[in-house]
N, CA, C and O atoms as a MOPAC input file, in Angstrom:
PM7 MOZYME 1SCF
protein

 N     13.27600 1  -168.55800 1    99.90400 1
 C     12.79900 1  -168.04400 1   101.15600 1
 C     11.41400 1  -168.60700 1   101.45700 1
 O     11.08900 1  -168.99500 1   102.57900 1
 N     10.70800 1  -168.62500 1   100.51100 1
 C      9.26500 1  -169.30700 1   100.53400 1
 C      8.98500 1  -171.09300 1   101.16300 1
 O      8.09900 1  -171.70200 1   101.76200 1
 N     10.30200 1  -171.37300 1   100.60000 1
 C     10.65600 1  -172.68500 1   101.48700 1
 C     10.91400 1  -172.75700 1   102.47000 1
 O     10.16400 1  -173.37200 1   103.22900 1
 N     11.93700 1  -172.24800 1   102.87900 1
 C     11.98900 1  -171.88500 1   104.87400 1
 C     11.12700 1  -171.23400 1   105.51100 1
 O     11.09300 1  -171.58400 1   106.69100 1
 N     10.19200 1  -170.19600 1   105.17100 1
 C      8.95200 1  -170.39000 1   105.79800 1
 C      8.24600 1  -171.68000 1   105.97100 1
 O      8.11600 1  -172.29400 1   107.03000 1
 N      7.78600 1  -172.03200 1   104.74600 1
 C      7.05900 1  -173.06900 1   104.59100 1
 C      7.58400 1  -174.11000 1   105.69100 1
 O      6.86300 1  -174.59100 1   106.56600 1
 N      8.75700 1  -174.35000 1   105.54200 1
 C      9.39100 1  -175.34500 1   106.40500 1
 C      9.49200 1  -175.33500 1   108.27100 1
 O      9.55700 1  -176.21600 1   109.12800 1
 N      9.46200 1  -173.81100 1   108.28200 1
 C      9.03000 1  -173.24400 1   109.66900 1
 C      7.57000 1  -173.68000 1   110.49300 1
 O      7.28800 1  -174.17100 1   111.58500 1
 N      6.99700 1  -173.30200 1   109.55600 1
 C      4.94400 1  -173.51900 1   109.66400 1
 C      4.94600 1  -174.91900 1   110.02400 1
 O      4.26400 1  -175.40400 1   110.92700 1
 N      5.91800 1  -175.67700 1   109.11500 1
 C      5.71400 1  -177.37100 1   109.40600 1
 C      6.27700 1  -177.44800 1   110.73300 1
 O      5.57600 1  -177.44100 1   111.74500 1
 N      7.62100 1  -177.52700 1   110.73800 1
 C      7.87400 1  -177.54600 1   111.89900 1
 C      7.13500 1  -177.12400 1   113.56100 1
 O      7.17600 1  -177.83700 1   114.56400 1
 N      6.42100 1  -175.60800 1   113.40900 1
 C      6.30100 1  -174.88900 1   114.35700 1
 C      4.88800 1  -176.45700 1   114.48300 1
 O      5.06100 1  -177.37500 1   115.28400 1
 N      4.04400 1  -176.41700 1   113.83900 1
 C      2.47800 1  -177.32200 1   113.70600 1
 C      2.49700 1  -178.51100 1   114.29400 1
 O      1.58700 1  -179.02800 1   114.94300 1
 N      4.34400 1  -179.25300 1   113.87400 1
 C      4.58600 1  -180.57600 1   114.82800 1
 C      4.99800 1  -180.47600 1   116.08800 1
 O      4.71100 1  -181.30800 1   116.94900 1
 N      5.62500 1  -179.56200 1   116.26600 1
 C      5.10200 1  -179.31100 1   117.88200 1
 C      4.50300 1  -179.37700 1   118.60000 1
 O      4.41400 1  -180.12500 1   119.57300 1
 N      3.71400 1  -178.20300 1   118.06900 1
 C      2.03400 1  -178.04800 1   118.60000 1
 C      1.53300 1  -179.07200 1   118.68500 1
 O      1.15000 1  -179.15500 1   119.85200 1
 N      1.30100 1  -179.87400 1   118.20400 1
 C      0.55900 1  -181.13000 1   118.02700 1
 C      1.45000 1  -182.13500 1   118.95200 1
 O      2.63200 1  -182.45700 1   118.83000 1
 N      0.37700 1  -182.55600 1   120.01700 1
 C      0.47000 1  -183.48700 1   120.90100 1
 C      1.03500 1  -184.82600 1   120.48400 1
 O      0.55800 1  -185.38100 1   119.49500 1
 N      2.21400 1  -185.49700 1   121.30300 1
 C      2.09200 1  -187.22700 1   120.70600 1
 C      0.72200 1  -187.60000 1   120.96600 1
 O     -0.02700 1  -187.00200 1   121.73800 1
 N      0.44500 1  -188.58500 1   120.30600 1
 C     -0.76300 1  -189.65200 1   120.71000 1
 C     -0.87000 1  -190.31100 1   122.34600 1
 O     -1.92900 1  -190.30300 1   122.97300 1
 N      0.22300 1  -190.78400 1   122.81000 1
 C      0.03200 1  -190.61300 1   124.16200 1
 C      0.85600 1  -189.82000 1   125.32900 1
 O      1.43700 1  -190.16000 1   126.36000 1
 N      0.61600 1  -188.61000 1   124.65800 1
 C      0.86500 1  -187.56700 1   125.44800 1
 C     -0.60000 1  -186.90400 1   126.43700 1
 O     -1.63500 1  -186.72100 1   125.79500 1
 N     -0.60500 1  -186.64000 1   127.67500 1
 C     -1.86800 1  -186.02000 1   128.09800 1
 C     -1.50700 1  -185.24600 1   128.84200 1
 O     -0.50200 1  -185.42300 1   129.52900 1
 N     -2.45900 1  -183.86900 1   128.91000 1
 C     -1.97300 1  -182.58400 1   129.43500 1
 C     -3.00200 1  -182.68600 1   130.91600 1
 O     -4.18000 1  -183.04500 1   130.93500 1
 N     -2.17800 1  -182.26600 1   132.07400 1
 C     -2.74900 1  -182.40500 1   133.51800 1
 C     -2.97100 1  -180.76800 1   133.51100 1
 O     -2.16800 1  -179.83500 1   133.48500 1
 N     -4.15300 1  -180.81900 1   133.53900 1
 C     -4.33700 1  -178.99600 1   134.14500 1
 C     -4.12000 1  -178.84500 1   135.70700 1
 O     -5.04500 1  -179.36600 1   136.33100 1
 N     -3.12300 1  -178.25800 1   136.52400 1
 C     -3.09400 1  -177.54800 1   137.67400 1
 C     -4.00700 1  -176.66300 1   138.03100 1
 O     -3.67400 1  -175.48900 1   137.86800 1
 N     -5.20300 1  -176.89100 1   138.52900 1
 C     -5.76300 1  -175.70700 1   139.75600 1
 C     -4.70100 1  -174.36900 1   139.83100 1
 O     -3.65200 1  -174.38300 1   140.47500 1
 N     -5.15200 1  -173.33000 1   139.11600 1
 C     -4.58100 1  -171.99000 1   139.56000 1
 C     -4.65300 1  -172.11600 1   141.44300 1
 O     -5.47100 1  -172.77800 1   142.08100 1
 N     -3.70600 1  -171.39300 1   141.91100 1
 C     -3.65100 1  -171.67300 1   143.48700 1
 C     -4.45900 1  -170.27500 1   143.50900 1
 O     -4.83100 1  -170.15300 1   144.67600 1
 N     -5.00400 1  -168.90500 1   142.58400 1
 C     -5.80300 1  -167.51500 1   143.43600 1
 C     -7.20700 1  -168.78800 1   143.43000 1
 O     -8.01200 1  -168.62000 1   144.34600 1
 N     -7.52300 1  -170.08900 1   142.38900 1
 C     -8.74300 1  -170.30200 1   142.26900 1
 C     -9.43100 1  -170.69200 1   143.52500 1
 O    -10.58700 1  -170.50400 1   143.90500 1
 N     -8.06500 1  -171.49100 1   144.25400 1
 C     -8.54200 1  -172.43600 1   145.17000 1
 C     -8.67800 1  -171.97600 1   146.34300 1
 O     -9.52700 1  -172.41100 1   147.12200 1
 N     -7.67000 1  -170.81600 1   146.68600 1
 C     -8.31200 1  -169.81200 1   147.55100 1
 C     -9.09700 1  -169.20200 1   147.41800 1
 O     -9.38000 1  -168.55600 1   148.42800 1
 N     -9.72300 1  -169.02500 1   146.54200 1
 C    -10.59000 1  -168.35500 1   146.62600 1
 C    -12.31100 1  -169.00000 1   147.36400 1
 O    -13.16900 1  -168.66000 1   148.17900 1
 N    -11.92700 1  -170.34300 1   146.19400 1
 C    -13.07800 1  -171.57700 1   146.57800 1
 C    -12.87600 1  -171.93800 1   148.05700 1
 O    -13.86700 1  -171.83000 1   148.77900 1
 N    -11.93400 1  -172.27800 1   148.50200 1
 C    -11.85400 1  -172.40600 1   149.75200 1
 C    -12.28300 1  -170.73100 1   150.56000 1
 O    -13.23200 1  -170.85100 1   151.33500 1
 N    -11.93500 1  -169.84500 1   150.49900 1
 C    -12.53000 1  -168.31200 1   151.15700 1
 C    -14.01600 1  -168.35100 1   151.03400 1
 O    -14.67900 1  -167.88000 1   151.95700 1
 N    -14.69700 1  -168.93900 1   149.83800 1
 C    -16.06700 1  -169.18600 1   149.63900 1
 C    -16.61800 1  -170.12100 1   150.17500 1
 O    -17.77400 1  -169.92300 1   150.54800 1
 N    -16.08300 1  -171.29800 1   150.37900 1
 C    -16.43400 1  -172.42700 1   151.18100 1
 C    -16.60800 1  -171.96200 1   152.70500 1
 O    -17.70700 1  -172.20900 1   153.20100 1
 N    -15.72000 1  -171.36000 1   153.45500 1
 C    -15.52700 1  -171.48500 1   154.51600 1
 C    -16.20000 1  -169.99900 1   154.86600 1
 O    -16.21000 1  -169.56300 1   156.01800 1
 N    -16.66600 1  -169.39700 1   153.92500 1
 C    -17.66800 1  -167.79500 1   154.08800 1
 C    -19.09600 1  -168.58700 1   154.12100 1
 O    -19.87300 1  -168.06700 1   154.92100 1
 N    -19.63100 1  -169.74300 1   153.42700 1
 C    -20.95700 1  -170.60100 1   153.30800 1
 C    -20.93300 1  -170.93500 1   154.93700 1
 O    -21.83900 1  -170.60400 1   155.70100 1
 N    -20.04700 1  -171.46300 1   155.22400 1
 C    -20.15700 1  -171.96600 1   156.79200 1
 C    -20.19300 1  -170.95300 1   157.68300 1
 O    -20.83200 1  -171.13000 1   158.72000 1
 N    -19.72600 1  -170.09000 1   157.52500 1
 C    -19.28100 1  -169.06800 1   158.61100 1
 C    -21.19000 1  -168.39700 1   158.75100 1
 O    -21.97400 1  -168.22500 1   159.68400 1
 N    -21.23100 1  -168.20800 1   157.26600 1
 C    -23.12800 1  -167.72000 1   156.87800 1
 C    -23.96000 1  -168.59100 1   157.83100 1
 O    -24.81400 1  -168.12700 1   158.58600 1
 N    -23.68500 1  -169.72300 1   157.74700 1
 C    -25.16200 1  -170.90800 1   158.18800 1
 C    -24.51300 1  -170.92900 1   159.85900 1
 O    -25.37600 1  -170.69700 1   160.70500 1
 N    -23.40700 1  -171.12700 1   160.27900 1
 C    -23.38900 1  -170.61200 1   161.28000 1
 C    -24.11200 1  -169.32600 1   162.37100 1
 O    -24.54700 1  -169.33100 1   163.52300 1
 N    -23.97200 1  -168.41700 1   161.42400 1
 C    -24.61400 1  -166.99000 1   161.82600 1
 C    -25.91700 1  -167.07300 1   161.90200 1
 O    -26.49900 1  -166.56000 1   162.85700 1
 N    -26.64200 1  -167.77300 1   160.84700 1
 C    -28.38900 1  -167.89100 1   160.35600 1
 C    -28.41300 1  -169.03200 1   161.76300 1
 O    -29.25700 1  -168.61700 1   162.55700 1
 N    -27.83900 1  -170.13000 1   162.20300 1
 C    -27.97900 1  -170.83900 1   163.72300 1
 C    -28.04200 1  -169.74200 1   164.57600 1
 O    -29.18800 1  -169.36200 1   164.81400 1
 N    -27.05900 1  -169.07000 1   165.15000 1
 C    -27.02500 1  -168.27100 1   165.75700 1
 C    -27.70400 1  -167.06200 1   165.96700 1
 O    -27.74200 1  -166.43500 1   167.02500 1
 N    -28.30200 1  -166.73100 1   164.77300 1
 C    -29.29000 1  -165.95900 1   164.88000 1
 C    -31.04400 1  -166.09100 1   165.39400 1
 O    -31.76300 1  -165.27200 1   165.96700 1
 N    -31.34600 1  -167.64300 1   164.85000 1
 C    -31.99300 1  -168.17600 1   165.13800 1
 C    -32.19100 1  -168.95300 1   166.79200 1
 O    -33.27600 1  -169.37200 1   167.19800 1
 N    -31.54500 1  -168.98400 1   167.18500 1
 C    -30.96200 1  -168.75900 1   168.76300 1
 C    -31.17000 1  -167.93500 1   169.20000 1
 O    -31.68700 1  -168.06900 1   170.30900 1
 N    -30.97600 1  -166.70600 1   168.77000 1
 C    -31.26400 1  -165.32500 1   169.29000 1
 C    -32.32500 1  -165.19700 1   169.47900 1
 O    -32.69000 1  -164.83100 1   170.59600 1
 N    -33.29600 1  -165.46100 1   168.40200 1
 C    -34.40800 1  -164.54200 1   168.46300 1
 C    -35.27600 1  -166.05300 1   169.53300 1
 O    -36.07600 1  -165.68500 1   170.39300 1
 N    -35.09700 1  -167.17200 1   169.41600 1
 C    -35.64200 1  -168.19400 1   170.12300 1
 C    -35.36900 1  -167.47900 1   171.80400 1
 O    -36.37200 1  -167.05100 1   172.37600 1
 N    -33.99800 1  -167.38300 1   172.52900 1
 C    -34.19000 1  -166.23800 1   173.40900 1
 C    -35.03800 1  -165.19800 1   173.56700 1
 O    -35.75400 1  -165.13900 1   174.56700 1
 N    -35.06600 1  -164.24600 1   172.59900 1
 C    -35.53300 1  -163.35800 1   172.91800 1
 C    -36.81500 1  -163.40800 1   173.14800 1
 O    -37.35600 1  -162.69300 1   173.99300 1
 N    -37.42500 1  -164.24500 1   172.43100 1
 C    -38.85100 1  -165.08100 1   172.60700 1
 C    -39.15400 1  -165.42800 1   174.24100 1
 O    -39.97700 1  -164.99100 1   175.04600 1
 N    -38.14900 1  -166.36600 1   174.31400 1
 C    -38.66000 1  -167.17000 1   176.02700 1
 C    -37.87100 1  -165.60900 1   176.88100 1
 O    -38.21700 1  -165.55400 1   178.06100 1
 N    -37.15100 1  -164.71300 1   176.54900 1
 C    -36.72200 1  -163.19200 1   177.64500 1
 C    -38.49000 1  -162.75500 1   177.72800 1
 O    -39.16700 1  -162.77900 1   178.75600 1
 N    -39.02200 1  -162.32500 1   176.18700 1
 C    -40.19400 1  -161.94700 1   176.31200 1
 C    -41.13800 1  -162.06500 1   177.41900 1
 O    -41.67900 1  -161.32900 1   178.24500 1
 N    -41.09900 1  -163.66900 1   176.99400 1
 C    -42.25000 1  -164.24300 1   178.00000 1
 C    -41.78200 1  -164.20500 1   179.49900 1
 O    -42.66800 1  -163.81300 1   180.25800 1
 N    -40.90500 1  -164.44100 1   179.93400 1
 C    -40.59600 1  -164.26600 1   181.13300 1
 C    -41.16400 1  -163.20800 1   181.72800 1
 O    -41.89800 1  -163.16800 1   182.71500 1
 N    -40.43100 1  -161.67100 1   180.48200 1
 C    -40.59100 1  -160.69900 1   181.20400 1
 C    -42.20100 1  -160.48200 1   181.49800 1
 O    -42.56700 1  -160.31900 1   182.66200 1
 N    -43.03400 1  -160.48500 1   180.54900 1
 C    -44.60800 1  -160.51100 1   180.67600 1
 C    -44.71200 1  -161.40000 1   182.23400 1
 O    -45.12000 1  -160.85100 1   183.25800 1
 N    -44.23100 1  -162.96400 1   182.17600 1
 C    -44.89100 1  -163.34300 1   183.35700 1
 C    -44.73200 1  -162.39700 1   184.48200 1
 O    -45.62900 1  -161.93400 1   185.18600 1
 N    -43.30900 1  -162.15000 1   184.55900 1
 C    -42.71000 1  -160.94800 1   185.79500 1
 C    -43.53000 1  -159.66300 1   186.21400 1
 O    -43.62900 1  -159.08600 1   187.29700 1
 N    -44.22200 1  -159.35700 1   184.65600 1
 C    -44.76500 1  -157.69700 1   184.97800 1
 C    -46.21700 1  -158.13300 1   185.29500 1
 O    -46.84400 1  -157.15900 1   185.71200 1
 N    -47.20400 1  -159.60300 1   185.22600 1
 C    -47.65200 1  -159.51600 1   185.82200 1
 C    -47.85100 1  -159.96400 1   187.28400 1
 O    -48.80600 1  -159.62700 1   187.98300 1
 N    -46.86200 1  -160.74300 1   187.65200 1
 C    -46.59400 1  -161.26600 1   188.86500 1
 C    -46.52300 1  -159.79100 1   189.80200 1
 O    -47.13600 1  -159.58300 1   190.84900 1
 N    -45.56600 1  -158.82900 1   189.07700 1
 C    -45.97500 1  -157.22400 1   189.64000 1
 C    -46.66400 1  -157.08300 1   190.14500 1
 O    -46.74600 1  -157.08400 1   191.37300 1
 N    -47.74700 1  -156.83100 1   189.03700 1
 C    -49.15200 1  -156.17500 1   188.93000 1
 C    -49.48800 1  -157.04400 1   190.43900 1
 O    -49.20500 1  -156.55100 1   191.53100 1
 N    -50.02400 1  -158.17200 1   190.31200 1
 C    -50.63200 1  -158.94500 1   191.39300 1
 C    -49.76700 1  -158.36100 1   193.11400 1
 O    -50.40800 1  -158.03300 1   194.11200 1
 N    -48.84500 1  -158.37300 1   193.05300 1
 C    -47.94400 1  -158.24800 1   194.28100 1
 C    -48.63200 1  -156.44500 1   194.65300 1
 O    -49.08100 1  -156.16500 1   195.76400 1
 N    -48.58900 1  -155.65800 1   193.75500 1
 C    -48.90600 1  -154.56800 1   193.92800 1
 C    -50.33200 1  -154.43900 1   194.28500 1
 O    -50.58400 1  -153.50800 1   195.05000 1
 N    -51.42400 1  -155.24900 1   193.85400 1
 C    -52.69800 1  -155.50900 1   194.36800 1
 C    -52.45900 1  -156.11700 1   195.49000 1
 O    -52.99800 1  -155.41200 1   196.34300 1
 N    -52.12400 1  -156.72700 1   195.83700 1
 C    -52.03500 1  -157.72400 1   197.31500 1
 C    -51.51700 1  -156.31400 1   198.13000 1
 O    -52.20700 1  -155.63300 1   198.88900 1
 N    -50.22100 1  -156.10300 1   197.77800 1
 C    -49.33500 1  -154.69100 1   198.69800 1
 C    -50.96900 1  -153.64200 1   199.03300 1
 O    -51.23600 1  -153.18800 1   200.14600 1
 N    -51.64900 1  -153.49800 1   198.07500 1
 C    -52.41100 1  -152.62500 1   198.05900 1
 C    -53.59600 1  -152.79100 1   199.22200 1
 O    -53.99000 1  -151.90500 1   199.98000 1
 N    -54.07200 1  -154.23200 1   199.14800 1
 C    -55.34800 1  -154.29300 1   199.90500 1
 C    -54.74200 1  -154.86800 1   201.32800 1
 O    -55.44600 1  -155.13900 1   202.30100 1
 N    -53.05900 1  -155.02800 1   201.26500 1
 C    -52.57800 1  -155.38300 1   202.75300 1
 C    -52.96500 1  -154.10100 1   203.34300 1
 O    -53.78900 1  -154.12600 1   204.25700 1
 N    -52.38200 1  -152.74500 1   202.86400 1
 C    -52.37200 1  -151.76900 1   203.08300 1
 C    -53.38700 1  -151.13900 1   203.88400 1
 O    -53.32600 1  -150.50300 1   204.93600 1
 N    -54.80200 1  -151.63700 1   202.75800 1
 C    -56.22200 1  -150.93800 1   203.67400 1
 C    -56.38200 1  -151.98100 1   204.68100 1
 O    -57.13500 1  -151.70600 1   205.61600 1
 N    -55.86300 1  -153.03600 1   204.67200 1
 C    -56.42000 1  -154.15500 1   206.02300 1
 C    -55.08900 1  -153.15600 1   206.88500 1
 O    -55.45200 1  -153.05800 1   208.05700 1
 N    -54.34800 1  -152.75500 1   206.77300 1
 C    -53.27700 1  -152.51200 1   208.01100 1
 C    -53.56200 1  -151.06800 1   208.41300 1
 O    -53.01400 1  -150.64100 1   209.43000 1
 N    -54.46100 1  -150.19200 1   207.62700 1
 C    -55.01000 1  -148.64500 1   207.95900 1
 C    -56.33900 1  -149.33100 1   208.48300 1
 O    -56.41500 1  -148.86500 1   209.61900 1
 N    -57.39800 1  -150.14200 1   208.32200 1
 C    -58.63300 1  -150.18400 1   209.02700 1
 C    -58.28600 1  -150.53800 1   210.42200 1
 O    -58.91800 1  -150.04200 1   211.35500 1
 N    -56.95900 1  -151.67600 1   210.67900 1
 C    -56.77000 1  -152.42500 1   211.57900 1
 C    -56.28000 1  -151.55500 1   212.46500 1
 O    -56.60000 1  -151.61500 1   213.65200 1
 N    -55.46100 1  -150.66100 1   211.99400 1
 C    -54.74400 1  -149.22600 1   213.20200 1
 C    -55.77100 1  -148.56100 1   213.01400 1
 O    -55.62100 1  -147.77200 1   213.94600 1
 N    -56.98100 1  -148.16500 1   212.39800 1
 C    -58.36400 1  -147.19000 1   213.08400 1
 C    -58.78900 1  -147.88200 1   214.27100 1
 O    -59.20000 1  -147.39100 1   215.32300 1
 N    -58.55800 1  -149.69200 1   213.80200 1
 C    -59.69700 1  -150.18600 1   215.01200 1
 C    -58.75300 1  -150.27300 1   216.46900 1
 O    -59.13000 1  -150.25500 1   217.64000 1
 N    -57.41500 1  -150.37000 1   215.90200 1
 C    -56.88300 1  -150.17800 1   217.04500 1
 C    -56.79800 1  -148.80100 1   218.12000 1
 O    -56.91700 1  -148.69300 1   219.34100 1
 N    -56.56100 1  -147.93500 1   217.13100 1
 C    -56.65800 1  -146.37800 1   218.24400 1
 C    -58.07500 1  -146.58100 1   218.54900 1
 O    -58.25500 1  -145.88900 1   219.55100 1
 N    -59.19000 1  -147.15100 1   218.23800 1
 C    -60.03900 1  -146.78600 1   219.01800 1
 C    -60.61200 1  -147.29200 1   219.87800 1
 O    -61.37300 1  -146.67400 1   220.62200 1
 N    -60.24400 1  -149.17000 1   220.00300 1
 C    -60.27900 1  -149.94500 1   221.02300 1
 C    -59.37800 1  -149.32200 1   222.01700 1
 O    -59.68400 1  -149.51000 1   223.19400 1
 N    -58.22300 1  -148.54800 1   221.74300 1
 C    -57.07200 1  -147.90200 1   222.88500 1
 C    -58.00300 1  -146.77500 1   223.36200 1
 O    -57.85900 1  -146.54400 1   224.56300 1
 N    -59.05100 1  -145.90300 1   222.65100 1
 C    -59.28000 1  -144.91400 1   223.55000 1
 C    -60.74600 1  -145.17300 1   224.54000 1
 O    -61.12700 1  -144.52100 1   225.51200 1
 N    -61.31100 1  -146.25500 1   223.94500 1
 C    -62.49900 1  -146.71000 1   225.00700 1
 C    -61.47400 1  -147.59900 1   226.35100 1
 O    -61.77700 1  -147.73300 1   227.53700 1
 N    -60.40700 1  -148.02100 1   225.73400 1
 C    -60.05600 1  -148.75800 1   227.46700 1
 C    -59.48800 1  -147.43400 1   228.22900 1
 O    -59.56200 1  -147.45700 1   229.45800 1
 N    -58.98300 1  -146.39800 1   227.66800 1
 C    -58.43000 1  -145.04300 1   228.04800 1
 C    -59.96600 1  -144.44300 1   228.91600 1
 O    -60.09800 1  -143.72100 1   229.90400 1
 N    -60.80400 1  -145.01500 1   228.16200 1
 C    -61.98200 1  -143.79000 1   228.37500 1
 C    -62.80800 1  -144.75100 1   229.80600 1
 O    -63.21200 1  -144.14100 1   230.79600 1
 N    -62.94100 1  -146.21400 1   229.68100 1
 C    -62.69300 1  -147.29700 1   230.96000 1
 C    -61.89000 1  -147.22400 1   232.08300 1
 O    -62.27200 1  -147.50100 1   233.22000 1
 N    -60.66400 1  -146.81700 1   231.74500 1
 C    -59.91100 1  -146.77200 1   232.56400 1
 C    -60.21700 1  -145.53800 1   233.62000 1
 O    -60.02500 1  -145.62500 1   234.83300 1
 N    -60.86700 1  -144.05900 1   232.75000 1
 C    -60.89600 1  -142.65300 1   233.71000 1
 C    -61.77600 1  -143.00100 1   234.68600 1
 O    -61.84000 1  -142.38900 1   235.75200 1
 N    -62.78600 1  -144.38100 1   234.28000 1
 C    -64.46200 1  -144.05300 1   234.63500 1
 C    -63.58800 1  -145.16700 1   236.00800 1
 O    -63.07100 1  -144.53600 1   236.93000 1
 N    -63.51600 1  -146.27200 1   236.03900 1
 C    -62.87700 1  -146.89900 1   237.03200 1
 C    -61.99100 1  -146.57700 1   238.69100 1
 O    -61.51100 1  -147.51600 1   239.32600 1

């Protein structure tokens, strides 16, 4: 019995053992390559987003400034509105009262 083991072990060992020009091709597991590829195409999808984000805030930058120029273009329009205002109240004082000296010309006539 010690021999047919023995003889087993030999056998099983020449198996195992590669010819000399025998060479073993490893296959890519297919979860690996999806996966590498899901990772690949998650890197792009990332630097995409970091563009796009960077876009954003470059907008929001020149929205900023706009809006500043706008609120003071306001401001100014509302000063102008303002001193039209007292030129168009002095100009109707001077008018009712050039109207009541020709009124008051007119009784004496």
């Amino acid at each position: 019995m010690r021999d047919e083991t023995a003889s087993q072990i030999q056998t099983a060992a020449a198996e195992a053992t590669p010819a000399p020009d025998a060479r073993i091709l490893a296959f890519p597991d297919a979860g690996e390559r999806r996966l590498r590829l899901a990772l690949r195409r998650l890197e792009e999808a990332l630097e995409e987003q970091r563009v796009a984000v960077a876009e954003f805030r470059t907008q929001i930058a020149s929205l900023n400034t706009a809006m500043n120029g706008l609120g003071e273009s306001a401001e100014t329009l509302k000063a102008n509105l303002a001193s039209a205002a007292e030129d168009t109240a002095r100009a109707q004082a001077e008018a009712l009262r050039l109207q009541a000296t020709a009124e008051a010309m007119a009784r004496l006539a």
